[in-house]
C-alpha positions in Angstrom: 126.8 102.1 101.8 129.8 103.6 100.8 132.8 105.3 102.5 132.0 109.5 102.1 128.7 110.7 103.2 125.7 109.5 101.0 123.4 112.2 98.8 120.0 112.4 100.1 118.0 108.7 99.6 113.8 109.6 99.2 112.2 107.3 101.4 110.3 105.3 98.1 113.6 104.8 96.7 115.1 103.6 100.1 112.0 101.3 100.7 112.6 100.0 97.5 116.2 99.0 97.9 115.9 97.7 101.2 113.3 95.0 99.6 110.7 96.1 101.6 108.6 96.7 99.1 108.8 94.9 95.4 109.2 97.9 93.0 109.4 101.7 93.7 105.9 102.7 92.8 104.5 100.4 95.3 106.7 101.9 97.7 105.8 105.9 96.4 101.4 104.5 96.7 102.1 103.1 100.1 103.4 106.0 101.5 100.9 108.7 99.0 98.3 106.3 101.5 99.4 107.2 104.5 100.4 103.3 105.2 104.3 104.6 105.8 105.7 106.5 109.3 108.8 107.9 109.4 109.8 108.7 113.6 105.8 108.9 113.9 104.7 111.1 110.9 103.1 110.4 108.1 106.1 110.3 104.8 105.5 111.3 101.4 107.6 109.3 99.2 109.8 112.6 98.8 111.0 112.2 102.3 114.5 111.9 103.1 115.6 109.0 105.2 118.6 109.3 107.4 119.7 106.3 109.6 118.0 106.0 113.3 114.8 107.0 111.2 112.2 104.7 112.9 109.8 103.7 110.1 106.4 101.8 110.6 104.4 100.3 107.3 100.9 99.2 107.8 100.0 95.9 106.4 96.9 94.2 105.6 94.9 93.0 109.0 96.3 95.8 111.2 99.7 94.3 110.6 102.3 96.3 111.2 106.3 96.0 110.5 108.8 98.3 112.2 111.9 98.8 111.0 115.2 101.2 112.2 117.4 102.6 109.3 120.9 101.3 110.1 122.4 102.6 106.7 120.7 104.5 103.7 121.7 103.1 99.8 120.5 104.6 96.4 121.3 101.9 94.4 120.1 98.0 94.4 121.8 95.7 96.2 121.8 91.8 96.5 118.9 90.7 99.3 121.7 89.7 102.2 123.4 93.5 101.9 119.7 95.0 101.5 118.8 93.2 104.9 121.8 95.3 106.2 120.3 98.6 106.2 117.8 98.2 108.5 117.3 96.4 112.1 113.2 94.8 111.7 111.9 95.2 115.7 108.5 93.5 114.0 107.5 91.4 116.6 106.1 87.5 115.7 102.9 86.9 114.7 100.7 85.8 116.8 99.1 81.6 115.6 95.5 83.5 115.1 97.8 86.5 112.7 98.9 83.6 110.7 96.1 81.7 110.4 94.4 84.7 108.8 96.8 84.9 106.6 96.3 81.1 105.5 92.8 81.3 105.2 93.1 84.9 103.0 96.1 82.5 100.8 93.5 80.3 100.3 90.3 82.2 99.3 92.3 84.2 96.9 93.5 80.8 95.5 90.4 79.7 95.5 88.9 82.9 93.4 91.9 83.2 91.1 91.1 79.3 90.0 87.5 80.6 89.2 88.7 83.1 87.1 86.7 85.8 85.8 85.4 87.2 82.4 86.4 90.2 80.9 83.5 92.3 81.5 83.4 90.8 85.5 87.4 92.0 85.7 86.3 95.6 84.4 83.4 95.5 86.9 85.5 94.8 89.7 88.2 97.2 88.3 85.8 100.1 88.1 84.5 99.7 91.5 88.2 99.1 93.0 88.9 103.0 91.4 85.6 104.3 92.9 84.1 104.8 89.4 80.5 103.8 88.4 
């Protein structure tokens, strides 16, 4: 957001700094998953975003957020300016949408307070990556 025109932002570093996505990486797997459009294609994280870009990310649930790039930034900004460079069209969730989401809150409460050993968190690691 500046007052020349703005170098070319990827879309994982744009994602990033518009807070919808924690860190960069997360941003760069979610779109290497196919979990991010950009104007109705599938984006590699390489992608250049250029405002009126329409992007869509796919949440847990069939969730989906949809979000038009008002302004493109490189660098990090506080939260309020963040919110500024894009206009979220996400419609509300629906009360069975959020009670869902309480319900999966409250089993992964509920299995994080049972904890797990060592050799159960590599088990369940090993078959999260697909190995054996």
């Amino acid at each position: 957001m500046g007052d020349g025109p703005m170098a070319p932002v990827r879309l994982d570093v744009w994602l990033d700094v518009a807070c919808l996505f924690k860190t960069r990486s997360e941003a760069k797997q979610a779109c290497l998953l196919g979990k991010v459009t950009v104007s109705g294609d599938r984006a590699k994280p390489h992608r250049v975003v250029r405002e009126g870009d329409e992007i869509v990310i796919a949440h847990p649930f069939g969730r989906r957020q949809t979000v038009d790039v008002v302004a493109v930034a490189d660098r990090h900004l506080s939260k309020a300016e963040a919110r500024t460079l894009f206009d979220d069209r996400t419609p509300e969730p629906t009360v069975a949408d959020k009670e869902m989401r309480r319900l999966d809150r409250a089993y992964r409460e509920a299995a994080a307070a049972a904890g797990t050993d060592r050799r159960a968190r590599r088990v369940i690691r090993r078959r999260k990556q697909g190995d054996s």
